[in-house]
Backbone as ProteinMPNN parsed JSONL, in Angstrom:
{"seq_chain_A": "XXXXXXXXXXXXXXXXXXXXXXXXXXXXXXXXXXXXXXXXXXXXXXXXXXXXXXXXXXXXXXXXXXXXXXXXXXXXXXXXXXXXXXXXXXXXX", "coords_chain_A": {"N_chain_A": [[19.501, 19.842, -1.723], [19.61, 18.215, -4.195], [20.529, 15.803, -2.865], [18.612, 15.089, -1.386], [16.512, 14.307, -3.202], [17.31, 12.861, -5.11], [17.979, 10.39, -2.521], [14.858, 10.151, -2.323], [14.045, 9.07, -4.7], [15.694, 6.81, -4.404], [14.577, 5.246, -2.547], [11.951, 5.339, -3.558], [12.454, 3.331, -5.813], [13.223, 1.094, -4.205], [10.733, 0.137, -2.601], [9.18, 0.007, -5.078], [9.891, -2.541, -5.977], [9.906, -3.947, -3.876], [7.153, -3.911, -3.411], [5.995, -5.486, -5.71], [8.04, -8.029, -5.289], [6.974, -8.848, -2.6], [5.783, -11.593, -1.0], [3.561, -11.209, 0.809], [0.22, -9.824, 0.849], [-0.818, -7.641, 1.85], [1.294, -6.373, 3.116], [2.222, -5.802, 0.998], [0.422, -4.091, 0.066], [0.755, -1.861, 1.86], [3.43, -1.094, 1.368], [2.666, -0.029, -1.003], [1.119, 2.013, -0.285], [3.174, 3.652, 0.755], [4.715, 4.054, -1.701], [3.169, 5.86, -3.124], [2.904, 8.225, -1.905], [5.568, 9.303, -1.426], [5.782, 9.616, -4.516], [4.01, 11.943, -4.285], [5.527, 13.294, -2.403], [7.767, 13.857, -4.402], [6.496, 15.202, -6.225], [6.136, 17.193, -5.284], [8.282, 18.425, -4.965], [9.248, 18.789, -7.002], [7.569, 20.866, -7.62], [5.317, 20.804, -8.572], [2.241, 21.108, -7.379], [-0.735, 20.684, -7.827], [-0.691, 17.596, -8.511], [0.878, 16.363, -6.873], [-1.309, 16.3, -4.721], [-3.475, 15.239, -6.102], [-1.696, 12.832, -6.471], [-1.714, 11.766, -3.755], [-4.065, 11.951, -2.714], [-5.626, 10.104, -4.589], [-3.498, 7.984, -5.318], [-2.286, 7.294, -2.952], [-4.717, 7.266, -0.978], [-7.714, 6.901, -2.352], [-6.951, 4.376, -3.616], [-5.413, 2.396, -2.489], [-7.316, 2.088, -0.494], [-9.115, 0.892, -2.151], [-7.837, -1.785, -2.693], [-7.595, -3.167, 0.118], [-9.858, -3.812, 0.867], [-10.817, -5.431, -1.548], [-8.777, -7.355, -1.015], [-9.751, -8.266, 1.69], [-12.506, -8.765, 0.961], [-11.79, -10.937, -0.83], [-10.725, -12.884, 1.088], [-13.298, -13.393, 2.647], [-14.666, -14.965, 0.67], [-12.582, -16.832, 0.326], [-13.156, -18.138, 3.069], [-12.118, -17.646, 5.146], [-12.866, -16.538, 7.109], [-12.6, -14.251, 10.156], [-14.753, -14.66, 12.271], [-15.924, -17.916, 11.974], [-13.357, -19.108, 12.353], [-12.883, -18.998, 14.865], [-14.454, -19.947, 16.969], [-14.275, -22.968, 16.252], [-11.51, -23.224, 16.571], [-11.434, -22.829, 19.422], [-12.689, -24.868, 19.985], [-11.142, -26.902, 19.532], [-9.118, -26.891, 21.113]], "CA_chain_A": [[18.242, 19.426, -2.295], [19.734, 17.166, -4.879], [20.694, 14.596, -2.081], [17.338, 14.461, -0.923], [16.177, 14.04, -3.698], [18.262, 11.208, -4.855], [16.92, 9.627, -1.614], [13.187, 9.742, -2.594], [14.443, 8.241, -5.712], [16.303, 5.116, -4.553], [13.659, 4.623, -1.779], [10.783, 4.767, -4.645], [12.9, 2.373, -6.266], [13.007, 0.168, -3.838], [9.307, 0.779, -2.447], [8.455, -0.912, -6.332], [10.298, -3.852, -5.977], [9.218, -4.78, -2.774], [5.98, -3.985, -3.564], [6.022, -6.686, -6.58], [8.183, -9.461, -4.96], [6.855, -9.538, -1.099], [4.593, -12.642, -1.038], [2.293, -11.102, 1.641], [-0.534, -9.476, -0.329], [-1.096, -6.942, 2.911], [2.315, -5.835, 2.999], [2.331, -4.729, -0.718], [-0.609, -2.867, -0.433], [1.14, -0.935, 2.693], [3.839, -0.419, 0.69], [2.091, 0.852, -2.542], [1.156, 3.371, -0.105], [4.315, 4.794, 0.605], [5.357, 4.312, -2.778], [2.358, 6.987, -3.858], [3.302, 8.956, -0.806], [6.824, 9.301, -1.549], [5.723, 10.03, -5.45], [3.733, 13.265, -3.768], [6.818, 14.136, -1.981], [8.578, 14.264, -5.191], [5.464, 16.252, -7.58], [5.867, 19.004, -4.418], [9.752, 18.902, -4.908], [9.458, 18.993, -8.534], [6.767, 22.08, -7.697], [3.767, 20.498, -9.241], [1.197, 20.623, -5.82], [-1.949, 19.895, -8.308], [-0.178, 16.037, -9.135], [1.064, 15.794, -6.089], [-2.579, 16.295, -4.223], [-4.127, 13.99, -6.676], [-1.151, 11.682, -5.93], [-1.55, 11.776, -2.177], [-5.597, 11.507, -2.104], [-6.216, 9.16, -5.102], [-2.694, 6.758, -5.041], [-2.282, 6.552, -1.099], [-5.889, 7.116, -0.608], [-8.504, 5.564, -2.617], [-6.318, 3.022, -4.376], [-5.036, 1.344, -1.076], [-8.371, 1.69, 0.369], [-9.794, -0.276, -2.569], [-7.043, -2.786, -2.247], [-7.825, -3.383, 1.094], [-11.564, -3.819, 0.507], [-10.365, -6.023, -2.069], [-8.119, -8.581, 0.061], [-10.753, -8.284, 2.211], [-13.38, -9.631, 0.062], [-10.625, -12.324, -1.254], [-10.663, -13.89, 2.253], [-14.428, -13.694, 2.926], [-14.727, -15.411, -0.701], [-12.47, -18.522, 0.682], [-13.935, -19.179, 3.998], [-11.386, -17.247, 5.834], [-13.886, -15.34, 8.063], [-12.307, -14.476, 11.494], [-15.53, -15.104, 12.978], [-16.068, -18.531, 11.199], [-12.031, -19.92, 12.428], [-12.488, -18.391, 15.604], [-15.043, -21.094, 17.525], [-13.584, -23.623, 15.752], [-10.242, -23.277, 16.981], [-11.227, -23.139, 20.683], [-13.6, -25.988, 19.817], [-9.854, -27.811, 19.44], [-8.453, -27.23, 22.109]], "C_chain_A": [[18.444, 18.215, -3.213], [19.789, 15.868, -4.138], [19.047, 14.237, -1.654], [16.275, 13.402, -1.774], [16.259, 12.773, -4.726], [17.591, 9.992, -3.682], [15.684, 9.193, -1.639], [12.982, 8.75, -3.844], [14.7, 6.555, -5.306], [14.952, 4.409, -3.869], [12.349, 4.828, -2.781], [11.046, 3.547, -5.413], [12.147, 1.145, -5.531], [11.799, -0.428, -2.924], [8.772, -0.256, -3.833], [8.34, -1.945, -6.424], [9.989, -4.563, -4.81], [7.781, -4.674, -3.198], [5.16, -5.456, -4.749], [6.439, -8.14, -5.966], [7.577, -9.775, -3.64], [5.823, -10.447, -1.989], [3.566, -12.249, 0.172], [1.751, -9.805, 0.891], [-0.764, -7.801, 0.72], [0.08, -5.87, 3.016], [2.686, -4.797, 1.994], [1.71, -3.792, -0.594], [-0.414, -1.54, 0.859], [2.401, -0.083, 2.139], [3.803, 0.32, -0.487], [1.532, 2.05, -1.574], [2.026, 4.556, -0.063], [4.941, 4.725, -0.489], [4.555, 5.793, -3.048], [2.853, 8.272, -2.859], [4.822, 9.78, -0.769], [7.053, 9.907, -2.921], [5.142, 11.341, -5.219], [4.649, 14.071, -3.441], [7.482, 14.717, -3.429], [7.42, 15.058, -6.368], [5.683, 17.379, -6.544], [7.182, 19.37, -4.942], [9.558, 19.47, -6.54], [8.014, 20.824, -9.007], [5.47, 21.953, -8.99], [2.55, 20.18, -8.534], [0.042, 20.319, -6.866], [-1.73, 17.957, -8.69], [0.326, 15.886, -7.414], [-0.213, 15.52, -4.483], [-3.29, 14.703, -4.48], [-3.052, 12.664, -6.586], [-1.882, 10.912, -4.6], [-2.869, 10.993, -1.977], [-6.258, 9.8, -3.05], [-4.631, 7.595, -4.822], [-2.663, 6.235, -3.486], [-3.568, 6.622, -0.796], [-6.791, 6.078, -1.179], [-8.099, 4.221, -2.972], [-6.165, 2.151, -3.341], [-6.667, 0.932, -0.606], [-9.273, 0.311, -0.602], [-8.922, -1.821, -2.446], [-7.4, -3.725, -1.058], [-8.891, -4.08, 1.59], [-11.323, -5.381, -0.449], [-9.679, -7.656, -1.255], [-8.951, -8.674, 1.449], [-12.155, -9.35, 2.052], [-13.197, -11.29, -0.513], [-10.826, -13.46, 0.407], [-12.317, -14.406, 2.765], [-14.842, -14.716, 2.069], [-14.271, -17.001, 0.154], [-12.7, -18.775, 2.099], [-13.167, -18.662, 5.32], [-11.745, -15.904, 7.114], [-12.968, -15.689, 9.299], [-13.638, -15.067, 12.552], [-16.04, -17.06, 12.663], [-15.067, -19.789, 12.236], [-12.028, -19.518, 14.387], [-13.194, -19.846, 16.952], [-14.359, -22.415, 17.242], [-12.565, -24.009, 16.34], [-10.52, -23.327, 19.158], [-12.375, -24.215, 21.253], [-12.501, -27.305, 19.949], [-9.602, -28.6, 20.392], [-9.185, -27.876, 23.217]], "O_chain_A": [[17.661, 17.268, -3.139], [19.217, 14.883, -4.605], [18.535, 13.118, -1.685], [15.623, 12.406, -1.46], [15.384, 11.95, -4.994], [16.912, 9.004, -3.962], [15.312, 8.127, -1.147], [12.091, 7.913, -3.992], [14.163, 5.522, -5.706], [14.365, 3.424, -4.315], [11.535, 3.991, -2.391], [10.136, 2.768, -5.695], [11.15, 0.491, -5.838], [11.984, -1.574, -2.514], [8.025, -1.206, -3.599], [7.333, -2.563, -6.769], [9.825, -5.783, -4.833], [7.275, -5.791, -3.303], [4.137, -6.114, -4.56], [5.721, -9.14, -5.989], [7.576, -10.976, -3.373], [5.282, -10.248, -3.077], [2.725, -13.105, 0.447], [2.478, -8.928, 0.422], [-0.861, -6.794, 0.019], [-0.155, -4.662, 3.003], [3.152, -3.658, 2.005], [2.081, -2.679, -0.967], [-1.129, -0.539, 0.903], [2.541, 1.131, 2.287], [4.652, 1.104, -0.913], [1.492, 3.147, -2.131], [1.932, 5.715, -0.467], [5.969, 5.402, -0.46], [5.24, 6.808, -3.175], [3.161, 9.32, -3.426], [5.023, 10.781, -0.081], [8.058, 10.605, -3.062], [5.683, 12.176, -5.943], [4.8, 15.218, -3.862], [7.687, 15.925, -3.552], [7.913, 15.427, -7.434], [5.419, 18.521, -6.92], [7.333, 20.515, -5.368], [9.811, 20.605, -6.944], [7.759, 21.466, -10.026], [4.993, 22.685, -9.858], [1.839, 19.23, -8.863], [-0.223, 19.145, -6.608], [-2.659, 17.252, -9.083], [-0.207, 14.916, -6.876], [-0.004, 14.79, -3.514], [-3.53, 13.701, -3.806], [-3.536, 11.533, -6.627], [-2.42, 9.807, -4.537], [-3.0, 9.911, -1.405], [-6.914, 8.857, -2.608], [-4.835, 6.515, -4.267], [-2.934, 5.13, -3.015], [-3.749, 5.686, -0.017], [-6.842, 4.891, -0.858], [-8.705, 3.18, -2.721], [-6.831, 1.116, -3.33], [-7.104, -0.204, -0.421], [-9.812, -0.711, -0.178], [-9.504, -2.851, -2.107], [-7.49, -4.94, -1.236], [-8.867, -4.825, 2.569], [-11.708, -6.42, 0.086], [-10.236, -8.742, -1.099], [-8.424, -9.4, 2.292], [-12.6, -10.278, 2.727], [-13.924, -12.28, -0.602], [-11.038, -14.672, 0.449], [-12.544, -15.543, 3.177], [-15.494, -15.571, 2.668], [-15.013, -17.922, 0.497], [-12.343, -19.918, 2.385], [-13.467, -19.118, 6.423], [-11.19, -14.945, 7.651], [-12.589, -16.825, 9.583], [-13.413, -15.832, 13.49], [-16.747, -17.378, 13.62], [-15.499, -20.837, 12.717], [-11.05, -19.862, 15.05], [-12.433, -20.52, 17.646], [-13.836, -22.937, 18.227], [-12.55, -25.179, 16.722], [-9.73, -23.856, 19.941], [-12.806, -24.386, 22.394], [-12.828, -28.425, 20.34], [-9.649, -29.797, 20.678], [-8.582, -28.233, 24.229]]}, "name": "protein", "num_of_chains": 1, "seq": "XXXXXXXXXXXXXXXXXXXXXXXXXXXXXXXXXXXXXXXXXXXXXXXXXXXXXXXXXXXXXXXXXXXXXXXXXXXXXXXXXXXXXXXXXXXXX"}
């Protein structure tokens, strides 16, 4: 159990730090899921299922989803509509 647990450790670790340095904004917010996901794993190990629920539903759930919604919004904002780039581009060629 300790090894495993060790494991959920390093890989939360490093789950953080990618999550901070990637430069794709999409990426992060896939890995802030399995960071929260991975923090559930460890509130069950640690035998706290009410924290690790509210991990699971509010960190990997709503949080990402607003994220998402979020960088979402960010692209509609600068002009970056798929529908928008999409004519356009076979207007090019």
């Amino acid at each position: 159990m300790m090894t495993l647990e060790l494991l959920l450790l390093l890989f939360l670790v490093f789950c953080a730090l990618s999550a901070v340095l990637t430069k794709h904004l999409v990426a992060s917010v896939i890995i802030f899921m399995s960071y929260s996901s991975v923090m559930a794993i460890l509130w069950l190990l640690l035998e706290s299922p009410d924290l690790a629920i509210t991990e699971a539903a509010v960190g990997a759930g709503v949080t990402s989803l607003l994220f998402f919604l979020v960088l979402r919004r960010i692209r509609a904002l600068k002009g970056v509509d798929e529908d928008e780039t999409g004519p356009s581009q076979r207007e090019q060629i």
